[in-house]
LOKE-92329 format. One record per atom (N, C-alpha, C): residue number from 1; x, y, z; atom name. Coordinates in Angstrom, 3 decimals. Example, Ala and Ser with C-alpha at 12.3 -4.5 7.8 and 13.67 -1.06 7.14 Angstrom:
2
+-----+----------+----------+----------+-------+
! num !       c1 !       c2 !       c3 ! atome !
+-----+----------+----------+----------+-------+
!   1 !   13.190 !   -5.690 !    7.800 !     N !
!   1 !   12.300 !   -4.500 !    7.800 !    CA !
!   1 !   13.200 !   -3.300 !    7.800 !     C !
!   2 !   12.850 !   -2.250 !    7.080 !     N !
!   2 !   13.670 !   -1.060 !    7.140 !    CA !
!   2 !   12.900 !    0.030 !    7.870 !     C !
+-----+----------+----------+----------+-------+
END
This chain:
115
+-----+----------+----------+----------+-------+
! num !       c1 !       c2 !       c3 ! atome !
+-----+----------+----------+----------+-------+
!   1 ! -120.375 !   74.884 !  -11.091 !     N !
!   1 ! -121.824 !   74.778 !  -11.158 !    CA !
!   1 ! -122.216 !   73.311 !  -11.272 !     C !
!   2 ! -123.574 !   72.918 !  -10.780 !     N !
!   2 ! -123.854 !   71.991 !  -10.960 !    CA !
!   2 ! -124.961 !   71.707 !  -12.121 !     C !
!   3 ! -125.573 !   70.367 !  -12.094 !     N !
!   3 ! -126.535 !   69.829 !  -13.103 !    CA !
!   3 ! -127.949 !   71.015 !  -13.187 !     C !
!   4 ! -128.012 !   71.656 !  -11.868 !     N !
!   4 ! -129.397 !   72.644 !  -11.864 !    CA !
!   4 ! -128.840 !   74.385 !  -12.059 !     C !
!   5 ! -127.122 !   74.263 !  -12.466 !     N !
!   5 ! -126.817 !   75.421 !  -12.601 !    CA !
!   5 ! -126.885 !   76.388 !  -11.564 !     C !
!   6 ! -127.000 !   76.183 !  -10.420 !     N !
!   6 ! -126.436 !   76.662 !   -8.977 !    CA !
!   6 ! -125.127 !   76.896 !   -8.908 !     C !
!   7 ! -124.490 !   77.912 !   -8.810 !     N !
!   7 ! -122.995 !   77.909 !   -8.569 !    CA !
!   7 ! -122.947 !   77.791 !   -6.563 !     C !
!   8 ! -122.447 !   76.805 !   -6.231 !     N !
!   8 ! -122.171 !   76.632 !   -4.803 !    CA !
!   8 ! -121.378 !   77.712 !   -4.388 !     C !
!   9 ! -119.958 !   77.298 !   -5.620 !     N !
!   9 ! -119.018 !   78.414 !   -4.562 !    CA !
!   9 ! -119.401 !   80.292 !   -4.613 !     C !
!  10 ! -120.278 !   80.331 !   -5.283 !     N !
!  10 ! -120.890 !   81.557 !   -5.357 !    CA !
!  10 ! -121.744 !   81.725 !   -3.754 !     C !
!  11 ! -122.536 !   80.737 !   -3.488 !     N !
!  11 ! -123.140 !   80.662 !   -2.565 !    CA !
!  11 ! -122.459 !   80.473 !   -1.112 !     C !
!  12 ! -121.028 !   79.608 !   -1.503 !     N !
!  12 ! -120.185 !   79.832 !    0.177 !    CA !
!  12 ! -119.821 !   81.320 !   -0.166 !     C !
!  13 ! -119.299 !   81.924 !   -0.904 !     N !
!  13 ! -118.477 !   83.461 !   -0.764 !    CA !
!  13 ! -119.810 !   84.181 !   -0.516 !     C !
!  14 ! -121.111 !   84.147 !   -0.664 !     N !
!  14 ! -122.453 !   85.019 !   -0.061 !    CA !
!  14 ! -122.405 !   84.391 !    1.711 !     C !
!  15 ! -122.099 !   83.152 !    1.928 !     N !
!  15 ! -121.979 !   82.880 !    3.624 !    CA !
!  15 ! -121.027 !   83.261 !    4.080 !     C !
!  16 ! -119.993 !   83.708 !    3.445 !     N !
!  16 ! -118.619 !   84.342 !    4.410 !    CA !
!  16 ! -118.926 !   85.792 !    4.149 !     C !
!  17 ! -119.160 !   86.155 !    3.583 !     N !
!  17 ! -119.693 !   88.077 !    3.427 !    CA !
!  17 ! -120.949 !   87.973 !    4.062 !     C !
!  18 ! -121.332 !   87.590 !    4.527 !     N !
!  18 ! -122.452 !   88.135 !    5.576 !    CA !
!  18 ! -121.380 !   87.335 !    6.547 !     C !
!  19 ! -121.260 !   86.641 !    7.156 !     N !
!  19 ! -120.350 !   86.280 !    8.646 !    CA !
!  19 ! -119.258 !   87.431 !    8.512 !     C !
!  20 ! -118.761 !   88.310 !    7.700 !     N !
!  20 ! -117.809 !   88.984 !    7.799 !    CA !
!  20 ! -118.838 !   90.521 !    7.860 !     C !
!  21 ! -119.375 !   90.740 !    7.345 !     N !
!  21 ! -120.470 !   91.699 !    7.338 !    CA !
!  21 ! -120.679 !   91.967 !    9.040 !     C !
!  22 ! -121.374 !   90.633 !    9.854 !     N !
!  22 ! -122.055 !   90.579 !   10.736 !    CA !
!  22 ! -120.571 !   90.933 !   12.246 !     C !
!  23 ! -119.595 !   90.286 !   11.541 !     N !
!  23 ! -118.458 !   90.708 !   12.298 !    CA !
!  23 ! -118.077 !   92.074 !   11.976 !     C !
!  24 ! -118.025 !   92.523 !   11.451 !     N !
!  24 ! -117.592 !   93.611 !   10.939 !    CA !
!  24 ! -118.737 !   95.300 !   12.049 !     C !
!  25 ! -120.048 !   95.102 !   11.772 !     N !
!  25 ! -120.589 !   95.200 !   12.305 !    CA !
!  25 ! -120.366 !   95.192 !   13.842 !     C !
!  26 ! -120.181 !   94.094 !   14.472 !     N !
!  26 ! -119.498 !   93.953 !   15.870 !    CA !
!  26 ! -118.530 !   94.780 !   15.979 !     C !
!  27 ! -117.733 !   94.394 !   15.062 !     N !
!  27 ! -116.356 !   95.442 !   15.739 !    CA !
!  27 ! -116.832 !   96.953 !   15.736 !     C !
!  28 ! -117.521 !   97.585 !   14.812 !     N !
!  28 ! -117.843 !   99.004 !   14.724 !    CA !
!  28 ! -118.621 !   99.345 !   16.464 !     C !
!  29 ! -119.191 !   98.441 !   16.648 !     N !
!  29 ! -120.085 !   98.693 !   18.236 !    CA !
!  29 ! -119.149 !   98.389 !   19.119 !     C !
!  30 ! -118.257 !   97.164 !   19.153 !     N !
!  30 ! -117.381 !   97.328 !   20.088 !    CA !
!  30 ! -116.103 !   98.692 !   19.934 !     C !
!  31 ! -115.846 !   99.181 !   19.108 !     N !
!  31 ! -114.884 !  100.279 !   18.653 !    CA !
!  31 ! -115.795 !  101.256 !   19.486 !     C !
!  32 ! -116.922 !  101.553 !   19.092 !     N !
!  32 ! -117.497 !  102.740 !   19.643 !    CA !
!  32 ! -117.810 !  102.913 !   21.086 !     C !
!  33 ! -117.674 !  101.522 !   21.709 !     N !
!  33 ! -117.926 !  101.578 !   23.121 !    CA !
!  33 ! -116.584 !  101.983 !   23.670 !     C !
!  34 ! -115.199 !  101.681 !   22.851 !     N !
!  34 ! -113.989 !  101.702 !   23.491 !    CA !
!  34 ! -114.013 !  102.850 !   23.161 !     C !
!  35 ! -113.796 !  103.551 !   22.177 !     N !
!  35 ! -113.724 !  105.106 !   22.463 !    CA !
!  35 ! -114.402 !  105.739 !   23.368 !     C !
!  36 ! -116.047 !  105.496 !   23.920 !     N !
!  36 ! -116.637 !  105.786 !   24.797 !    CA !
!  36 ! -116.085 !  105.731 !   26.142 !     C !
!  37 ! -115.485 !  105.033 !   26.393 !     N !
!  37 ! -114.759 !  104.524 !   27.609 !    CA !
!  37 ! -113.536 !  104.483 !   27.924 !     C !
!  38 ! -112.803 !  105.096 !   27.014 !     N !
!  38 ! -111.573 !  105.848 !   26.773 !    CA !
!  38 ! -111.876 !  107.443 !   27.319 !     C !
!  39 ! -112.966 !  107.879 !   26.591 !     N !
!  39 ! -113.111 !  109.653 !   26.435 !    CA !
!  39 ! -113.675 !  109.778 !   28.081 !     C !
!  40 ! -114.286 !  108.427 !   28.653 !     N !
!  40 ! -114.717 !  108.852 !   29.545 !    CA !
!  40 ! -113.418 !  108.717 !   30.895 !     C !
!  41 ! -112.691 !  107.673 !   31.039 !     N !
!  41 ! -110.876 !  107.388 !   31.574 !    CA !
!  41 ! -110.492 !  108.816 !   31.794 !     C !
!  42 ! -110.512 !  109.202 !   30.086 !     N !
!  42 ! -109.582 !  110.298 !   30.558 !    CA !
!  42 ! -110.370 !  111.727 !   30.786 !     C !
!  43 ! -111.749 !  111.793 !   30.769 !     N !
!  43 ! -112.433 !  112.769 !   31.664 !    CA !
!  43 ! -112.184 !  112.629 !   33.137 !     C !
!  44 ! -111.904 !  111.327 !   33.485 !     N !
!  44 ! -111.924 !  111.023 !   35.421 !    CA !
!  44 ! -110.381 !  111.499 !   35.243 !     C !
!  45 ! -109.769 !  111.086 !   34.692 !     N !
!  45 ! -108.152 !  110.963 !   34.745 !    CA !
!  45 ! -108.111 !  112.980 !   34.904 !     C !
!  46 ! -108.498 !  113.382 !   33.780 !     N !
!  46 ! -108.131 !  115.005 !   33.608 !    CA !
!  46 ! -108.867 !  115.901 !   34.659 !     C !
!  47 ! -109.863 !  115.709 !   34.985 !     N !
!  47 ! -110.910 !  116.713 !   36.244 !    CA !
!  47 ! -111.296 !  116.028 !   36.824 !     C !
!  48 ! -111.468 !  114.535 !   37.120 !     N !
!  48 ! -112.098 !  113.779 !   38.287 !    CA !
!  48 ! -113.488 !  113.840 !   38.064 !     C !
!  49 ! -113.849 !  113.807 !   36.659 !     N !
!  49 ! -115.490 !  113.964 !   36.555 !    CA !
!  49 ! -115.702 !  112.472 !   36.197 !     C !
!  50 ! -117.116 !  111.917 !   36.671 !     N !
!  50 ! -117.792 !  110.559 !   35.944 !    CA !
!  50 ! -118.256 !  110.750 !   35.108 !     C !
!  51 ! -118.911 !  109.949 !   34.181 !     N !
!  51 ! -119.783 !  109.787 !   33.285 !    CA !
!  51 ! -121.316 !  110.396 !   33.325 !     C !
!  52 ! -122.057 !  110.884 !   32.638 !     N !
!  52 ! -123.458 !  111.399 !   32.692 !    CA !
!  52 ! -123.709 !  110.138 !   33.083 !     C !
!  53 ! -125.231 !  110.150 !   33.552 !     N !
!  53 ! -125.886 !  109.067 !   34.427 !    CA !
!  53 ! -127.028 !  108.670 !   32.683 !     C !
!  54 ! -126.925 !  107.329 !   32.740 !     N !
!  54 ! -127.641 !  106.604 !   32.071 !    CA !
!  54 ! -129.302 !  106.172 !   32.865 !     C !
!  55 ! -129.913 !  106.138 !   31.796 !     N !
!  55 ! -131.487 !  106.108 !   32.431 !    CA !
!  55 ! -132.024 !  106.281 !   33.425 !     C !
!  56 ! -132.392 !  105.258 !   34.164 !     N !
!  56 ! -132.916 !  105.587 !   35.447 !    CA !
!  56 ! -132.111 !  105.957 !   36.928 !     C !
!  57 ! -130.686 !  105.541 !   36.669 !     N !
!  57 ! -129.289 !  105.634 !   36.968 !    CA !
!  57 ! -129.015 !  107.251 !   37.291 !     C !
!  58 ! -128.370 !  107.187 !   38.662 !     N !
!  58 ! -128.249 !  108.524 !   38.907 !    CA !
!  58 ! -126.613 !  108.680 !   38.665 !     C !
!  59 ! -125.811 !  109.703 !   38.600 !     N !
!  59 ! -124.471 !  109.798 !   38.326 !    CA !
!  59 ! -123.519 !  108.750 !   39.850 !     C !
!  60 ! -122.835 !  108.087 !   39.077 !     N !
!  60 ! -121.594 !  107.171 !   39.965 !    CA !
!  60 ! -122.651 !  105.915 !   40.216 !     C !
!  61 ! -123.820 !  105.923 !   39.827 !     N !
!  61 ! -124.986 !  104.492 !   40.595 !    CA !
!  61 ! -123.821 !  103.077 !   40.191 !     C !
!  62 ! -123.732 !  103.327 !   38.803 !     N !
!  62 ! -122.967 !  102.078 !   37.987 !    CA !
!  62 ! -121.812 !  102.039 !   38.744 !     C !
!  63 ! -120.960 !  103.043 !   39.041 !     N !
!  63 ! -119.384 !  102.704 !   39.463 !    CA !
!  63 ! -119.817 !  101.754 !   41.370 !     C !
!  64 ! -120.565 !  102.401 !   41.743 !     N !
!  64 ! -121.035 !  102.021 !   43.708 !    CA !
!  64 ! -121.415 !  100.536 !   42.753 !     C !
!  65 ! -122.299 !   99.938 !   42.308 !     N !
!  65 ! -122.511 !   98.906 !   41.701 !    CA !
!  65 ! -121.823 !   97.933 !   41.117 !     C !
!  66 ! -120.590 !   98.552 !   40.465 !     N !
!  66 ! -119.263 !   97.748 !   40.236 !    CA !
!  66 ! -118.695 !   97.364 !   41.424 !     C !
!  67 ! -118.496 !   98.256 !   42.301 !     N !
!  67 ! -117.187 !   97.775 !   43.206 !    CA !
!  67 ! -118.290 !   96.854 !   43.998 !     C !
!  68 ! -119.351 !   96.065 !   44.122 !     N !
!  68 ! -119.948 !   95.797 !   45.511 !    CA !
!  68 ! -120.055 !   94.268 !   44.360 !     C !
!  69 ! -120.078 !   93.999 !   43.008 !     N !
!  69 ! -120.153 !   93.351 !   42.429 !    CA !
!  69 ! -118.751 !   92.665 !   42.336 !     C !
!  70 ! -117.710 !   93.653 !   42.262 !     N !
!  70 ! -116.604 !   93.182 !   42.200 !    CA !
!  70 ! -116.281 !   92.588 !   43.359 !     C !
!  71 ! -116.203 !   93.002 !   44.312 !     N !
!  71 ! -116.122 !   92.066 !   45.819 !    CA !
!  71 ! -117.140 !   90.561 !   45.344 !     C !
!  72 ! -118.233 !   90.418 !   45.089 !     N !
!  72 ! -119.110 !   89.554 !   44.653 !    CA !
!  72 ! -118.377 !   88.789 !   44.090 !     C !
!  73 ! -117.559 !   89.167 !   42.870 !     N !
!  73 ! -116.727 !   88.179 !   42.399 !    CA !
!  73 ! -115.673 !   87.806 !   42.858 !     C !
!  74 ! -114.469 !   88.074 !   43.799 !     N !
!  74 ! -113.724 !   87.906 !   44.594 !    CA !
!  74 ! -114.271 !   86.583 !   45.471 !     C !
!  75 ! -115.369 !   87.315 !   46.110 !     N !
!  75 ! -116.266 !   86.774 !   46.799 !    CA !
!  75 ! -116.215 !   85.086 !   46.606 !     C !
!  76 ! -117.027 !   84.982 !   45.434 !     N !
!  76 ! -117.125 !   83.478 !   44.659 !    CA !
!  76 ! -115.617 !   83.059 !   44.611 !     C !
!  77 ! -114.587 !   83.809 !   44.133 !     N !
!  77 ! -113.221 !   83.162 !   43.575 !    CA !
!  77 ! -112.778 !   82.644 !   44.906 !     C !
!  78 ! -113.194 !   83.351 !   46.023 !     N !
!  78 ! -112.066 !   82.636 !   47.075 !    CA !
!  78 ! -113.094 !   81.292 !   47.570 !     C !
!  79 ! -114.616 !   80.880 !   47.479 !     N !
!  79 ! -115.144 !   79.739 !   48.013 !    CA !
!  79 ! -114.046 !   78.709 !   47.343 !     C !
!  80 ! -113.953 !   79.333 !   45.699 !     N !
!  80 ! -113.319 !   78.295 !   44.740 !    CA !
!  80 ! -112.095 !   77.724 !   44.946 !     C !
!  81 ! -111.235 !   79.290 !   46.125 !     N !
!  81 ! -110.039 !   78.835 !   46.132 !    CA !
!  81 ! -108.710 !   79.509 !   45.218 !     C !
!  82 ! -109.679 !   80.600 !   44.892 !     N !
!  82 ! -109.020 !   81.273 !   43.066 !    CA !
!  82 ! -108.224 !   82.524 !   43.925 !     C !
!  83 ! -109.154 !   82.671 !   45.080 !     N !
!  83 ! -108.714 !   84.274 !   45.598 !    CA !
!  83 ! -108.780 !   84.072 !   46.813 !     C !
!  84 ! -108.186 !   84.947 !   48.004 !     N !
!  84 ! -108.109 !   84.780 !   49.508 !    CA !
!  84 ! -108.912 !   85.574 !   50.162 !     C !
!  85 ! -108.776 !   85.446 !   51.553 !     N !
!  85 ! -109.918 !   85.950 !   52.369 !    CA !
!  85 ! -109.468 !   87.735 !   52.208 !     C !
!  86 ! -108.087 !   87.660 !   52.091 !     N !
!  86 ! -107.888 !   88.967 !   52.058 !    CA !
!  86 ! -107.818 !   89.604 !   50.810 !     C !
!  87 ! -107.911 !   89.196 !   49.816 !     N !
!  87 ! -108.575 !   89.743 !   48.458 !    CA !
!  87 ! -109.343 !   90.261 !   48.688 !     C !
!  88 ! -110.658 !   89.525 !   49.703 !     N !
!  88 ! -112.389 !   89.894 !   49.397 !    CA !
!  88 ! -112.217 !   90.685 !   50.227 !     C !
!  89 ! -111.478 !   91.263 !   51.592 !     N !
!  89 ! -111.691 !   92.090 !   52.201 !    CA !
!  89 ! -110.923 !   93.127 !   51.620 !     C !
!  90 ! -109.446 !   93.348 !   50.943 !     N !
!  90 ! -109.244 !   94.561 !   50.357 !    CA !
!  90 ! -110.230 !   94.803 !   49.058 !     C !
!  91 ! -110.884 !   94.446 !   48.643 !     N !
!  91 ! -111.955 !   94.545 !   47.718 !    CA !
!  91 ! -113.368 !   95.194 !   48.087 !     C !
!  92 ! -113.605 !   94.962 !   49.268 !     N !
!  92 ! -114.796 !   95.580 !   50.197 !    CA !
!  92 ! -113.693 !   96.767 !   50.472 !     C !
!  93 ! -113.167 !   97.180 !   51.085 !     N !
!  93 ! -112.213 !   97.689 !   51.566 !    CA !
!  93 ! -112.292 !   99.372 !   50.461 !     C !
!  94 ! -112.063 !   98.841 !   49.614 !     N !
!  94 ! -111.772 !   99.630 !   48.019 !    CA !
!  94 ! -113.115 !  100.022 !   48.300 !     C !
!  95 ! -114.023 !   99.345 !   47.846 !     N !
!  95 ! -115.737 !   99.565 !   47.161 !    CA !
!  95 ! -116.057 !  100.613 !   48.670 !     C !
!  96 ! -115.055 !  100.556 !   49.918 !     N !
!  96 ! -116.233 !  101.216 !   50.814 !    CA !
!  96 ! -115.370 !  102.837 !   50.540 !     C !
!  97 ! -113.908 !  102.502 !   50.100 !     N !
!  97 ! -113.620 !  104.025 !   49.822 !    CA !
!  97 ! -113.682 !  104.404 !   48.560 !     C !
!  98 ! -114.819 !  103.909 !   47.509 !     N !
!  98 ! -115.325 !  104.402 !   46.680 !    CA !
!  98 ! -116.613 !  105.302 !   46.759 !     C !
!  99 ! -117.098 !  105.050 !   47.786 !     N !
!  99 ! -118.513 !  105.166 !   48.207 !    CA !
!  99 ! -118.203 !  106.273 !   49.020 !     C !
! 100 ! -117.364 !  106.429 !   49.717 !     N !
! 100 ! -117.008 !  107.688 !   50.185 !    CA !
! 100 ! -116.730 !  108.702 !   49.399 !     C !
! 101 ! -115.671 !  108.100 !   48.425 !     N !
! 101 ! -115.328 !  109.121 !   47.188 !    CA !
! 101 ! -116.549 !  110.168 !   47.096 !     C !
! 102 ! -117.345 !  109.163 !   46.220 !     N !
! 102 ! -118.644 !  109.711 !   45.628 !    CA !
! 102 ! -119.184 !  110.696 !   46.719 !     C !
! 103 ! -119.790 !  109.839 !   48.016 !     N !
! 103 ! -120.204 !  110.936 !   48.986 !    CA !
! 103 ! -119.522 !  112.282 !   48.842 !     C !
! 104 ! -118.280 !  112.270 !   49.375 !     N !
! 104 ! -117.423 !  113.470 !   49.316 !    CA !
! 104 ! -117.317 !  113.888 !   48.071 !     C !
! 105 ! -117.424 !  113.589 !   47.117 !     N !
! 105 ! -117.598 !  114.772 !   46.090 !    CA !
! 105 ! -119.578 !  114.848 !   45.378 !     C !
! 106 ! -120.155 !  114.568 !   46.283 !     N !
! 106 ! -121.190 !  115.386 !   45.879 !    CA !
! 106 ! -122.354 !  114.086 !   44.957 !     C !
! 107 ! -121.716 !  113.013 !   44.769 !     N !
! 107 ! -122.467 !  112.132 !   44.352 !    CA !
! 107 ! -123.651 !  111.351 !   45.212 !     C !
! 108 ! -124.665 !  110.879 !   45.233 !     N !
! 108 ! -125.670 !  110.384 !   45.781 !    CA !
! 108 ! -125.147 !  108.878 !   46.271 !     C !
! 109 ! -125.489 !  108.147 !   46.862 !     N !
! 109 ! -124.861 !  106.660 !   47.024 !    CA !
! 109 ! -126.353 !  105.925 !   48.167 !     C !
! 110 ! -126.825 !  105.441 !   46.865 !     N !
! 110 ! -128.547 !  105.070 !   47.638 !    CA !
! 110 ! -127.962 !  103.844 !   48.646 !     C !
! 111 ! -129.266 !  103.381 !   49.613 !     N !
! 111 ! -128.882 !  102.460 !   50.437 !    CA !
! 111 ! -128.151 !  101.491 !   49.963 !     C !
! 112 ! -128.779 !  100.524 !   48.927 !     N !
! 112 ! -128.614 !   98.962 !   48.240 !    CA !
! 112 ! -126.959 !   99.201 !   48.188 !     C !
! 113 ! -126.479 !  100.107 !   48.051 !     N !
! 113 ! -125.226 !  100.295 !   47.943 !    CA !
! 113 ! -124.023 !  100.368 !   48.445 !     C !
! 114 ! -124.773 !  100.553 !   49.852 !     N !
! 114 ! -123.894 !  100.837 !   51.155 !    CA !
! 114 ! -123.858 !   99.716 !   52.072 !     C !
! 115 ! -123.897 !   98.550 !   51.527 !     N !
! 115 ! -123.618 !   97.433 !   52.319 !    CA !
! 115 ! -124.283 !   97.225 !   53.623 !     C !
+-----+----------+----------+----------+-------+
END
């Protein structure tokens, strides 16, 4: 303690319990997303089902959206030099027999999606 009777180190162990609090916190939301995304793995893995469709999102919108993003990033890696021409085309390649997937089993696959 000091001359005004403040204990400091009282006051650092209140700044590391809330930074550990606030982490702590994090991990519980990141934990819950990984189980989310685990239960959902092994729903595709066990019956080939996707995920319920989130908001305005129709079922598979997010997955057609990944793969056209993922080429996107390929995309950028090979200007850089990171990835080759034939990365970005087996990557389109993938995303266009994802899009079929979906078609063929009954999923919607709006234009923006279909390259």
């Amino acid at each position: 303690m000091d001359s005004t009777n403040i204990d400091a180190t009282g006051i650092i162990a209140a700044y590391f319990a809330e930074r550990l609090g606030e982490a702590r916190a994090e991990a519980e939301k990141a934990n819950a997303r990984l189980v989310e995304a685990e239960g959902e793995a092994a729903a595709f893995a066990d019956g080939q089902e996707l995920p319920p469709a989130v908001g305005g999102m129709k079922q598979g919108w997010e997955l057609a959206a990944w793969c056209g993003e993922r080429a996107r990033r390929i995309a950028s890696a090979a200007i850089d030099g990171k990835a080759s021409r034939e990365q970005y085309d087996q990557a389109k390649a993938e995303g266009a027999a994802v899009l079929a997937w979906l078609e063929d089993n009954g999923y919607e696959v709006p234009a923006p999606f279909r390259g």
